[in-house]
N, C-alpha and C positions, 0 to 999 in steps of 0.2 A: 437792682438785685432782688430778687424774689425771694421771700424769707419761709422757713417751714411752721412758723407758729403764728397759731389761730388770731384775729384782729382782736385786741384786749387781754390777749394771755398776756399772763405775769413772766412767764417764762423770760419773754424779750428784755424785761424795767430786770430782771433780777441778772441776767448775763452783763447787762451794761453795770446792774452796780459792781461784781465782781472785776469786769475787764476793768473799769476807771481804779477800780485800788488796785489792782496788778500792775496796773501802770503806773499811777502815781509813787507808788513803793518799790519803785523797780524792781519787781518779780518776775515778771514775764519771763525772761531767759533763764531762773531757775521752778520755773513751775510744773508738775504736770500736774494735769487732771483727768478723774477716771470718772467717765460716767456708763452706767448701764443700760438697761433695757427701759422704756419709757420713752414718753417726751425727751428726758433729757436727752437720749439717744442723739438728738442733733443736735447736742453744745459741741461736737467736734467741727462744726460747722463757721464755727464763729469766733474762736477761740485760738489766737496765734501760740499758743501754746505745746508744749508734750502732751498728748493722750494716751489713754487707753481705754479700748472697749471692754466692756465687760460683760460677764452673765448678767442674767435678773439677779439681785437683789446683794453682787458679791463686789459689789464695789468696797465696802470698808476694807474687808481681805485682802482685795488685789491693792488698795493704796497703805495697810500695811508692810504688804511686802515688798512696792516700791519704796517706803519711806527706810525700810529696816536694810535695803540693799543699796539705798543712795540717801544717806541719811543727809548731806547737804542740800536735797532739795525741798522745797514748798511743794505739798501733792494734798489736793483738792479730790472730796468725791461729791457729785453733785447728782440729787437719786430726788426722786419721787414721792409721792406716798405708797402707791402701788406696788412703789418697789422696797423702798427702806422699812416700810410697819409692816408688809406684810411676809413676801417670801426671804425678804432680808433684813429680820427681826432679830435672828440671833449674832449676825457678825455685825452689825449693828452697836447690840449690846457689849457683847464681847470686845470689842475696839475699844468702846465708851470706856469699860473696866478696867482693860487694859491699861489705860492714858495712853495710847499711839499716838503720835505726835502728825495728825491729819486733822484739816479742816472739812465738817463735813454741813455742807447746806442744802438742806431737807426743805423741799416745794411742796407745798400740802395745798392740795387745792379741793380734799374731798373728796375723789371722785380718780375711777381710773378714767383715764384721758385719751390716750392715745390707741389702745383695746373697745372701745364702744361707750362708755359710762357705767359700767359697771359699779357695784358698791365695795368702795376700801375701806381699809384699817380705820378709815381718819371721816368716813362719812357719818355725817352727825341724824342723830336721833329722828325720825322722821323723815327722811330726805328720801327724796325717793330716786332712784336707779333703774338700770337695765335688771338688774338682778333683785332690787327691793322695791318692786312697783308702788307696793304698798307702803311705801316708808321704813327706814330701820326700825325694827322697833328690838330694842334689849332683851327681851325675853327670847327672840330666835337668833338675834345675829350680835347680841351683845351691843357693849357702847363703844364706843370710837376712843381709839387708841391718843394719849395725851405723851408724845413721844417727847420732849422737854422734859416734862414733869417725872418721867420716868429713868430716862440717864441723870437727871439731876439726883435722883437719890442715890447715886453710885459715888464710887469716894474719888474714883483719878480725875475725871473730867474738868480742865481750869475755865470754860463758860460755854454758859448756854444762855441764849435766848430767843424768843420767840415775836418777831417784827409781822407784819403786814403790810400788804401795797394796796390797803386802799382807801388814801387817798396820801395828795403831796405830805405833807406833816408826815404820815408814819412813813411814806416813804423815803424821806429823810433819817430819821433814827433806823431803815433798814440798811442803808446805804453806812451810818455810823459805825452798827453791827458787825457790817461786810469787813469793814478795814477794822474792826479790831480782831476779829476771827484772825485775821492775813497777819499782821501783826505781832499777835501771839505768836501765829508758826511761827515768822522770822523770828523772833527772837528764841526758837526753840521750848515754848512754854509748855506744849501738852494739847491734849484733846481738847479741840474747839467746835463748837457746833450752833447753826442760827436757823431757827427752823422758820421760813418764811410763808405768811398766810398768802396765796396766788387765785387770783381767779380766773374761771376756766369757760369763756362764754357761751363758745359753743356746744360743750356736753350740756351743761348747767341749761342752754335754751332762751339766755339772755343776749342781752347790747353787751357790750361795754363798759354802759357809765352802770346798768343797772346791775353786773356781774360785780364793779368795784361797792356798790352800795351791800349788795348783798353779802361782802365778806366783813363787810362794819358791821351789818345789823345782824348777822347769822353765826358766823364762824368767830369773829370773835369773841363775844358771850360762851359760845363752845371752849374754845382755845385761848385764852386769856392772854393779852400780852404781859410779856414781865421779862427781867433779866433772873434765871433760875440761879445759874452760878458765877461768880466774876471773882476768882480767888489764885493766889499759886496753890499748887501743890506740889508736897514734898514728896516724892517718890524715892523708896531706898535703895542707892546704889547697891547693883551687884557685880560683882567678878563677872568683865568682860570675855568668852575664850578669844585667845589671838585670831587677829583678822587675817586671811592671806588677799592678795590679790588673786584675779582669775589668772594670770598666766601661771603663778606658784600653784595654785589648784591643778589644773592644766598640767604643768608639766609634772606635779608630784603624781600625778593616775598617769601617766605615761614611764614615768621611771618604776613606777610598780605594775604597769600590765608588761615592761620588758622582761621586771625580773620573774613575774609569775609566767608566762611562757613557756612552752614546755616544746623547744624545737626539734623534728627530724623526726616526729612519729607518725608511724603507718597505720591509720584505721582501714578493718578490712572492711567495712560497711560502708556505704554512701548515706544512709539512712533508718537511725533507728530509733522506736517507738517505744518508752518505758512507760507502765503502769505502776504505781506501788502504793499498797491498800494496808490499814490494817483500823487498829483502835487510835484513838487519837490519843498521845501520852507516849506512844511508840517510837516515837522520831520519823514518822511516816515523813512527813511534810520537808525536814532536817536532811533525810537523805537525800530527797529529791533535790534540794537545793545545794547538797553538795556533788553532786553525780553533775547539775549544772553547773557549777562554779567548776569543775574539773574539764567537763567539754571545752569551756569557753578557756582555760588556760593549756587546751591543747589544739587551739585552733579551729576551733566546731562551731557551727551555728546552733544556738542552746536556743530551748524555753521551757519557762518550769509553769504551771499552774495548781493551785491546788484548789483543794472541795472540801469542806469539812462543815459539821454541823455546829452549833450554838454549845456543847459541850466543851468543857475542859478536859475531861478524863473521859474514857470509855464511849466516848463518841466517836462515828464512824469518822474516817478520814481516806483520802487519797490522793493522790498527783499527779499528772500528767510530765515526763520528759522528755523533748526530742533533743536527740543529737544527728549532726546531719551536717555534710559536707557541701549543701546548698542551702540557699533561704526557704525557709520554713514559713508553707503558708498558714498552717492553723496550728495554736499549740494543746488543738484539743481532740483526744486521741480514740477514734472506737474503733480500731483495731490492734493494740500494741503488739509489737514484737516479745514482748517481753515482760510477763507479769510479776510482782516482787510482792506476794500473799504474805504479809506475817501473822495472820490468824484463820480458821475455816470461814468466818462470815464472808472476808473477801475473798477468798479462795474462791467459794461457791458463786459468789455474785460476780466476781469479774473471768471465770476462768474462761468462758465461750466464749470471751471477745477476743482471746488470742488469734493472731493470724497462724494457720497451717505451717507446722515449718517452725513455730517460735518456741519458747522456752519459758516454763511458769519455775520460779525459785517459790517455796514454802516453806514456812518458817516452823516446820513440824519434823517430825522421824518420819512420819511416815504419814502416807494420805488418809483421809476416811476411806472405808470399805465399800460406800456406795456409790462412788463416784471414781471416774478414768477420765483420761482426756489423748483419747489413741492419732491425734495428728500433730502433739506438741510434746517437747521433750521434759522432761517433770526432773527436779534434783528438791528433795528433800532435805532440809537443814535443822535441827533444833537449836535454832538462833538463843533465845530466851536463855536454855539451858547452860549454851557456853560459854553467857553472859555470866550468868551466875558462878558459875565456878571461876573466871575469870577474876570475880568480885565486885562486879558491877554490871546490875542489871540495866541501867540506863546505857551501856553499850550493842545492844541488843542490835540496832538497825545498822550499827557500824560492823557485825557479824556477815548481817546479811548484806551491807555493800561488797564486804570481802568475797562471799561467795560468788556473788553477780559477776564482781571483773576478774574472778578464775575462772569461770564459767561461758562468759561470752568473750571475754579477752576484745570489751570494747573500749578502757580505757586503762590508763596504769594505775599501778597500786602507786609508785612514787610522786605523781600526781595526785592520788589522794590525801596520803601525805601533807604534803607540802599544803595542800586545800585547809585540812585538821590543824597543823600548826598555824595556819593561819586567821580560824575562828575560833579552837578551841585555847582560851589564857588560863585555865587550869592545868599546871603542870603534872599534876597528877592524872587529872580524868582524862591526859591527852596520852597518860602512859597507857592508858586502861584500853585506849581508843586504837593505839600502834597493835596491843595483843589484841585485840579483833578482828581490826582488819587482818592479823596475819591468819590469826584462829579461823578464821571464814574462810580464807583461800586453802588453807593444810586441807579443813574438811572435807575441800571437794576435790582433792587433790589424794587421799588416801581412804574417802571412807564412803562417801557417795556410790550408790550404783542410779547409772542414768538407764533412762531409757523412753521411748516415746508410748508407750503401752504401760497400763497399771495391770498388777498382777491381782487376782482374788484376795489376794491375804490386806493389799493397800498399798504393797511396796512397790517401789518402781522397779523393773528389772533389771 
């Protein structure tokens, strides 16, 4: 059988100490193991185990979330240098702090391996690389990451230590390490982690025997062996929420997409295209997400997207929604049918993308005086205004939903509804929320004058 790791990598001594204690601890049939991008990449190779692949450097992640979704099983991440210190530094750490209950065995061999030789997190001071010909030196690429010494100053982690293979003796106390890492899981203890010194003879440019001499006489004077942590720790229980299984999940989003359903309605559209702009704080984003959540409870093919800047207040915002009685190839829109302005900036900025034929709702009395939009039909609303007298300005964007579906008569108002009682749990702001939506549709229904041409004065005709 032809093996994928180089003649003297450590890779191959640290898979065998792992499988002999998965064996001897009978694990194996409750194991998996997650490894990433790197060499490790082909421990699935060898390993009669559960896997899974992962990104670069998201292995802790993804065997959190195995261990917190199958919490009877033993789940292994098995990563790099390349991978664990560098681009997966922070789930890493984050795990460590955590105390997730994964064992994670970190291969530090110096050097990325399986990329060209490049210089890693863990390559020591001097050493030279594809990328530090001239040797690390600290003052441009800093010193080598001592990842042991670093979760060990964290408080959840119950042990850490840091073994080498080179030579029989420590590779005996790695192989001791290995089964207590395993161990600890089985008995459920908490975060375990053994960071193993490996040599790498072919980037490195050595044999074998001189690649294992060189992690005695180099690496570890760098990397020091030691046991950092070997402690329980108490972690404070908290209030579990009840578990369901997947078919209770399952079947409870099926008993609620029956009764949200909205059967026997006729859209007269196969396909329509909403924009909706305003400040952000408007409920710009809030509408569009329930004008989607009303599609899809009336049988539509929905997608919502929004855009917004780094602001909380008074930053631009908008949305894209399709509704559409086929699959929706892009839910990103430069032509809407239909633009939902609640202030002039987006008025002016989005109103030429209307398609001919479509409909701009403004959340004004009346247009600016310098601008017409003679191929689109224009309704005027002072959304804002009727919020306020309603008694509640934060109702404003539920004004302007009401106008829209009096307006295009593209979806029901008892749909909306039903949408609102079902996000909004304040019984009062949901009162505020019913005279909106009705106050939006009265308006356009007794007070509006439409028309596809602006008149001199701003008003529509």
């Amino acid at each position: 059988h032809q093996t994928h790791y180089c003649p003297g990598c450590g890779h191959g001594v640290a898979h065998k100490l792992i499988a002999e204690a998965l064996e001897d601890l009978n694990l194996q049939d409750q194991t998996i193991l997650v490894s990433p991008v790197g060499c490790s990449v082909f421990a699935y190779y060898y390993f009669d185990v559960g896997n899974v692949q992962v990104a670069h450097g998201r292995a802790p992640a993804a065997a959190t979330g195995l261990k917190r979704a199958c919490p009877d099983k033993i789940v292994l991440a098995y990563q790099g240098d390349g991978d664990l210190a560098a681009i997966g530094t922070a789930e890493i750490v984050h795990a460590a702090n955590r105390g997730e209950k994964i064992a994670v065995f970190f291969v530090n061999n110096a050097i990325y391996g399986m990329t060209g030789g490049q210089m890693a997190p863990t390559t020591l001071v001097g050493q030279r690389s594809t990328t530090s010909p001239w040797g690390r030196r600290p003052v441009n690429e800093g010193f080598p990451l001592h990842m042991a010494e670093i979760l060990s100053s964290l408080e959840a982690p119950v042990y850490i230590e840091r073994v080498a293979l080179s030579d029989n003796k420590n590779i005996m106390k790695a192989r001791r390490a290995v089964r207590k890492a395993l161990e600890l899981q089985r008995n459920g203890a908490g975060f375990t982690f053994v960071e193993i010194l490996s040599p790498c003879p072919t980037i490195w440019g050595k044999d074998p025997v001189e690649a294992r001499k060189w992690v005695a006489e180099k690496m570890i004077p760098s990397f020091p062996l030691n046991v950092f942590r070997d402690r329980k720790v108490e972690i404070p229980e908290s209030n579990q929420p009840p578990q369901k299984t997947v078919q209770e999940v399952v079947e409870g989003e099926r008993q609620a997409a029956r009764a949200a359903f909205v059967p026997g309605r006729h859209h007269q559209f196969d396909h329509l295209d909403i924009k909706i702009a305003g400040f952000g704080g408007q409920g710009v984003l809030l509408l569009g997400q329930l004008l989607a959540e009303m599609g899809m409870r009336e049988g539509l093919e929905v997608s919502w997207l929004p855009s917004y800047g780094p602001e909380m207040r008074s930053g631009s915002a908008h949305c894209h929604v399709c509704l559409s009685k086929q699959r929706i190839g892009s839910p990103l829109l430069s032509r809407p049918n239909v633009l939902v302005a609640m202030n002039e900036i987006s008025l002016r900025k989005f109103a030429s993308q209307v398609a001919p034929g479509g409909t701009i709702i403004y959340g004004r009395e009346r247009l600016p005086e310098d601008i017409s939009f003679p191929q689109v039909q224009v309704v005027c609303i002072p959304a804002s205004e009727i919020a306020d007298k309603l008694g509640s300005a934060k109702v404003a964007n539920v004004v302007m939903m009401g106008a829209l579906l009096q307006e295009t008569e593209c979806l029901a108002s008892a749909t909306a509804m039903k949408v609102l009682e079902a996000k909004v749990k304040n019984p009062a702001l949901l009162e505020f929320d019913r005279k909106a939506l009705d106050a939006g549709r009265l308006y356009i229904d007794h007070t509006v004058a439409i028309g596809a041409v602006t008149q001199a004065d701003g008003f529509a005709e």
